[in-house]
C-alpha positions as CSV (number, residue, x, y, z in Angstrom):
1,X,-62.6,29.0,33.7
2,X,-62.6,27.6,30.0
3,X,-59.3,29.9,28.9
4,X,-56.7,27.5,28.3
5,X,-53.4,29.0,28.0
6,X,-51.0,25.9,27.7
7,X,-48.8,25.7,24.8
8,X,-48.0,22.6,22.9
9,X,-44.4,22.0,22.1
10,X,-43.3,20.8,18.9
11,X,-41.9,17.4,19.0
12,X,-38.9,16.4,17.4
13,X,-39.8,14.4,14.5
14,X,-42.9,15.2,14.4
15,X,-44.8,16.4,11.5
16,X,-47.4,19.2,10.9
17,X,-47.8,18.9,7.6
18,X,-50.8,15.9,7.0
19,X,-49.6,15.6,3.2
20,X,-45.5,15.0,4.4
21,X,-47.4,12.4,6.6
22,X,-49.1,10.4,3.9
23,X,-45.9,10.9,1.4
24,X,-43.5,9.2,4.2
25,X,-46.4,6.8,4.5
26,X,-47.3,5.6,1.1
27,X,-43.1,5.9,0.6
28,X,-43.0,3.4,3.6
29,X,-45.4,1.1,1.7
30,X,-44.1,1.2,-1.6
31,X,-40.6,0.4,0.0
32,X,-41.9,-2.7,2.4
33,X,-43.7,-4.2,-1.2
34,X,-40.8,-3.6,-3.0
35,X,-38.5,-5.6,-0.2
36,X,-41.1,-8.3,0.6
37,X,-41.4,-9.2,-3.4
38,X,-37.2,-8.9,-3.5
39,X,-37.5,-11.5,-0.5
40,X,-40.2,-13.8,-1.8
41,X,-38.1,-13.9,-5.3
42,X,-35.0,-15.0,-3.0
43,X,-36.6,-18.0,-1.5
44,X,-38.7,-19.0,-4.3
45,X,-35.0,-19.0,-6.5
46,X,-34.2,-21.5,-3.3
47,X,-37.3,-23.3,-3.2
48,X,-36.0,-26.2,-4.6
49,X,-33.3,-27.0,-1.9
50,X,-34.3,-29.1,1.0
51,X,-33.3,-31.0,3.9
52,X,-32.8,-35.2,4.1
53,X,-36.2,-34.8,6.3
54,X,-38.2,-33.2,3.5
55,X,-38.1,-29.6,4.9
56,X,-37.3,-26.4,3.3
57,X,-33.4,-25.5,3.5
58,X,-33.4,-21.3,3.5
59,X,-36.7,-20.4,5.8
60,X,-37.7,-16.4,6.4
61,X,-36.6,-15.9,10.0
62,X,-37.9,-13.1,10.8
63,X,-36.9,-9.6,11.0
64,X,-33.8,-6.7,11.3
65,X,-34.2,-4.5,13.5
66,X,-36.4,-1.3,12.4
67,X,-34.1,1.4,11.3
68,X,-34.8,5.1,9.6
69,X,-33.8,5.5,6.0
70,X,-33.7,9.3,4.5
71,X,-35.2,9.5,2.0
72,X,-36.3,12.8,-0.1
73,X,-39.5,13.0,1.8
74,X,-38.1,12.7,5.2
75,X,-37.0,10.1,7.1
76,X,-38.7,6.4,6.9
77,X,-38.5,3.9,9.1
78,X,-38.2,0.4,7.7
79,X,-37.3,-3.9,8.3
80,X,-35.7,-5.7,6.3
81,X,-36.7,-9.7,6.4
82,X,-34.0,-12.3,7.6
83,X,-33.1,-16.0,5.7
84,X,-32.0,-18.8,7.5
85,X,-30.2,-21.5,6.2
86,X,-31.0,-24.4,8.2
87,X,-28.8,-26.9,6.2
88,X,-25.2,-25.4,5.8
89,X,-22.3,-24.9,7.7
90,X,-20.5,-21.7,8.0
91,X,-18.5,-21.7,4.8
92,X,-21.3,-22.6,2.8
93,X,-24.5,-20.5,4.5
94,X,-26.7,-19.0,1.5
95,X,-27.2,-15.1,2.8
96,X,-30.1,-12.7,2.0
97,X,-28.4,-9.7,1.4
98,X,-31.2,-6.8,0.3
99,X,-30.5,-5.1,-2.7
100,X,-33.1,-2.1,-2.1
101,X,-31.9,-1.9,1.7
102,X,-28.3,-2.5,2.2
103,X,-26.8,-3.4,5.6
104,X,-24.8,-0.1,5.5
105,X,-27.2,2.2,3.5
106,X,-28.9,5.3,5.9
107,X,-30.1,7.6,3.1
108,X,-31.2,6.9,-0.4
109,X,-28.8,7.7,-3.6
110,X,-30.4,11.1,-4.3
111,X,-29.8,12.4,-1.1
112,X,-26.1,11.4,-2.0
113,X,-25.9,12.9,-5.3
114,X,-28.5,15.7,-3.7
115,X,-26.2,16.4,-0.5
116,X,-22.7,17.0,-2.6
117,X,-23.8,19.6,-5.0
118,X,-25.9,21.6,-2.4
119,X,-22.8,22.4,-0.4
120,X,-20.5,22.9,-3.3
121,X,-22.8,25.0,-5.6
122,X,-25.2,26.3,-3.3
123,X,-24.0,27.2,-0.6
124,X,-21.1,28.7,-2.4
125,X,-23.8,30.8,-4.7
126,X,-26.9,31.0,-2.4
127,X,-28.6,29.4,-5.2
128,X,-29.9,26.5,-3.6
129,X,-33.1,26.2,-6.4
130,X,-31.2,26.0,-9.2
131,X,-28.9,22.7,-8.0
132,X,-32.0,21.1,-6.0
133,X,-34.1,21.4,-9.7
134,X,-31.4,20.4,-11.5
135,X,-30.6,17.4,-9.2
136,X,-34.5,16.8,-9.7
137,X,-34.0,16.8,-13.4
138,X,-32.2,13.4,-14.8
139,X,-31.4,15.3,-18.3
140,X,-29.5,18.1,-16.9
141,X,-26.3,17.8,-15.5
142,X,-26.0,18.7,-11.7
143,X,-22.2,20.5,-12.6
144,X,-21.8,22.7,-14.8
145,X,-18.0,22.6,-16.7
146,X,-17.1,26.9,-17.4
């Protein structure tokens, strides 16, 4: 018997397309280079600082926990790397705080522009292509004024 008749499921999250696959891949890349360099600029600005015994004062210390950013391709999971200030009390503790990857950030700023104007223009018209090519398009303006 060589008939196989078992079905596999679709898994939530997962992908079928291979080229979504490498886009949320090469996104995840480009996003983890662009962080890392952000981080290294952060403590080579406070390279200079030390403690009495001669060591470094703001040391990478790891990192966040992983967590999912949507993003136009999907979601991708990233980390974003931790400082520690080893020489500081509270009130004066120098904090990384990522520029690209804010603490409270769960979706890039196109999806927010993207997600407004879908529901007021297209779902209002059915015209979903026109506002997702003009929220594509920087030149044109997502709203229309009458």
């Amino acid at each position: 018997m060589t008939d196989n008749n078992v079905v596999a499921f679709k898994q939530e999250g997962a992908i079928d397309d291979p080229l979504t696959e490498i886009l949320r891949s090469g996104a995840k890349r480009l996003i983890e280079q662009a962080v890392e360099a952000k981080f290294a600029a952060f403590l080579a600005q406070h390279a200079d600082l030390k403690l009495p015994d001669g060591r470094q004062r703001v040391v990478r210390h790891g990192y966040d926990p992983v967590r999912a950013i949507q993003t136009g391709v999907g979601p991708v999971e990233v980390e974003k790397p931790k400082a520690r200030d080893r020489g500081a009390g509270d009130d004066e503790r120098i904090r990384y705080a990522s520029s690209i990857l804010p603490k409270w950030a769960r979706r890039t700023k196109s999806l927010d522009v993207l997600l407004p104007a879908l529901y007021l223009r297209g779902v209002s018209t059915s015209d979903f292509q026109d506002v997702l090519t003009a929220c594509s398009a920087r030149a044109r303006p997502i709203f229309h004024l009458a």
